[in-house]
C-alpha positions in Angstrom: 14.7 -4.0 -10.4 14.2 -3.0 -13.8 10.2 -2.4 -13.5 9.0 0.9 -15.5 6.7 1.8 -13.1 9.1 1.6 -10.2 11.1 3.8 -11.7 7.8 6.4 -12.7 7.1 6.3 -8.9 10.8 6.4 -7.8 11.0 9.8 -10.2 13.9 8.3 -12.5 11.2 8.5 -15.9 8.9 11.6 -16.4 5.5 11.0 -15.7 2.2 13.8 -15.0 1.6 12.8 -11.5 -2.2 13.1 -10.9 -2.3 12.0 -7.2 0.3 10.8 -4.8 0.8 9.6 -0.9 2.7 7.2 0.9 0.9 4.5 -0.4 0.6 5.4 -4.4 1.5 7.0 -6.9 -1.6 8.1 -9.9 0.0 9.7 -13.5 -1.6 9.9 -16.8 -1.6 7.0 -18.7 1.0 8.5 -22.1 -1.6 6.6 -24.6 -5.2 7.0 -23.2 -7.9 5.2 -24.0 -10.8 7.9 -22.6 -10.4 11.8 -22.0 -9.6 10.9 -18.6 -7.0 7.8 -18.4 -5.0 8.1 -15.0 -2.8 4.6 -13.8 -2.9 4.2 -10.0 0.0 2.1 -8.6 1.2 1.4 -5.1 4.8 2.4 -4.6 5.8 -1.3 -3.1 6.1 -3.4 -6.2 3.4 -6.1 -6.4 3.4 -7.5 -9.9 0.0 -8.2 -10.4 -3.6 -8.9 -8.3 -2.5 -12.4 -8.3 0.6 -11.8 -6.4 -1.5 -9.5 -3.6 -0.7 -10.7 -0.2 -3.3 -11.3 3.3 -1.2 -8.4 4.2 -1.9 -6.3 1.7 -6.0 -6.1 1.6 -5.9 -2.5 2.9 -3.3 -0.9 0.7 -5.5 -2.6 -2.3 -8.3 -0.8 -0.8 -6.5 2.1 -0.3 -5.6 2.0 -4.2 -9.4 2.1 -5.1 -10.5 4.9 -2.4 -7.7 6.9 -4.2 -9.0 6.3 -7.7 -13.0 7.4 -6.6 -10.4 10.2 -5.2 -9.1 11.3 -8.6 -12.5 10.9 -10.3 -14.0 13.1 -7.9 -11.0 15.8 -8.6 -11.3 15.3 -12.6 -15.1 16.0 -12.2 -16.4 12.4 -13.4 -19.7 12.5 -11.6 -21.5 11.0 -14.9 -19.4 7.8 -14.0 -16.2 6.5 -14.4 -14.6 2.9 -14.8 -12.2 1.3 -13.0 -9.9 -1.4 -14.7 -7.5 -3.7 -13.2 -5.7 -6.0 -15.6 -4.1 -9.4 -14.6 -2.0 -11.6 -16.8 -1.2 -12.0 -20.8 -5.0 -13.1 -21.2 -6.1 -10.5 -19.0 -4.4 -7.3 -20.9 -1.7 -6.5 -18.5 1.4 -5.4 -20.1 3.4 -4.1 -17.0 4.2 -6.1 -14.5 3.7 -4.1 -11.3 0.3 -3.8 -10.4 -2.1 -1.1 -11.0 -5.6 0.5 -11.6 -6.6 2.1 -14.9 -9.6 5.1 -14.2 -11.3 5.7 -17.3 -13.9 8.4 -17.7 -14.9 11.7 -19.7 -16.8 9.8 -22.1 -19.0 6.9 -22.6 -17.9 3.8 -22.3 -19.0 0.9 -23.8 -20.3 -2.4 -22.9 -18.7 -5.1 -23.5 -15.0 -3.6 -23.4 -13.3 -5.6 -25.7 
């Protein structure tokens, strides 16, 4: 598989893990958009929302407990966002899936 974020989880490419268990894998995003920009991603490749399965509702779950987790831990009690994005239209540029945190300053309304 040649998917970057595979290979960010699977330790092959340098990241700044933030938060990791058996289930993801959270780094700092290497262009962020907010003083706080962390990517959650499972470590089973699903390559977007869309592609999800039944089977699955709990580890998506999981992924969004572990990013209140991290905002907690980064001190983001003033708030905090959380992004996913899904498809060309919808912003996503890697094709595994995963959750953008976004918080240390405020954001605006709408995002763009």
């Amino acid at each position: 598989m040649n998917c970057i974020f595979c290979k960010i989880i699977e330790g092959k490419i340098p990241s700044t893990p933030v938060y990791q268990d058996e289930q993801g894998y959270a780094f700092a995003d290497v262009n962020p958009q907010a003083p706080v920009h962390v990517l959650i991603a499972p470590r089973e490749h699903i390559a977007s929302i869309d592609e999800a399965s039944t089977d699955q509702r709990a580890l998506l779950g999981h992924l969004l407990w572990a990013a209140s987790e991290i905002a907690r831990k980064k001190g983001l009690e003033n708030g905090y966002r959380i992004v996913v994005n899904t498809g060309s239209d919808g912003g996503q540029t890697v094709d595994h899936l995963h959750l953008h945190l976004l918080g240390g300053r405020l954001l605006a309304w709408p995002p763009g």
